[in-house]
C-alpha positions, 0 to 999 in steps of 0.5 A: 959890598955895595954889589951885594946890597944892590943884588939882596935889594933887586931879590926882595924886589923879585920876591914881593913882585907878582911876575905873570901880572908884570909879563902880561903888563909887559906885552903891552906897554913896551912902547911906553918903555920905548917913546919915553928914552927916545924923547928923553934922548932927543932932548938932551941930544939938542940940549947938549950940541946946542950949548957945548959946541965940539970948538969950546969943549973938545972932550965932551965930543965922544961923552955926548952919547954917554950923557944922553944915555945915561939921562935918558934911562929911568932907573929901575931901583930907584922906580921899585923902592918908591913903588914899594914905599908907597904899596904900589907894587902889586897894583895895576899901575905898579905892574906897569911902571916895572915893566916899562921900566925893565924894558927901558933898562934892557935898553940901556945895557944892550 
């Protein structure tokens, strides 16, 4: 059940989204979806070989990809349903925080 709210939630989202502002958004903000997951996965890549070293915790040696992934990848529902909240949606700066955010997310699942 938790599937299909997921999906009827992502389908109003499309509805009230303005797709050719958001295309034409994306044609130039894709090095804003980019800089920020590999900053952010840099960071907790350091983070996690500085303070788990593989001699103290040996199971979190193939997890640190998982958990630095996972860190860095901005969430897209939960980016529309504040954008949606606050009537940002249609906006310039709506349009550009969902394309940077779906080109974030199709990083994370290719």
């Amino acid at each position: 059940m938790s599937i299909v709210g997921a999906i009827y939630f992502l389908f109003f989202v499309a509805v009230k989204m303005d797709l050719l502002m958001t295309v034409r958004a994306a044609k130039s903000t894709w090095l804003l979806g980019i800089v920020p997951f590999v900053a952010s996965f840099l960071v907790m890549s350091i983070l996690l070989n500085l303070f788990y070293s593989p001699t103290n915790f040996p199971p979190l040696i193939a997890s640190r990809l998982s958990i630095s992934t996972t860190m860095a990848v901005t969430n897209f529902p939960v980016l529309t349903e504040a954008l949606s909240e606050l009537n940002l949606m249609a906006t310039e700066l709506g349009q550009l925080a969902m394309s940077s955010a779906s080109f974030n997310d199709c990083i994370q699942f290719s």
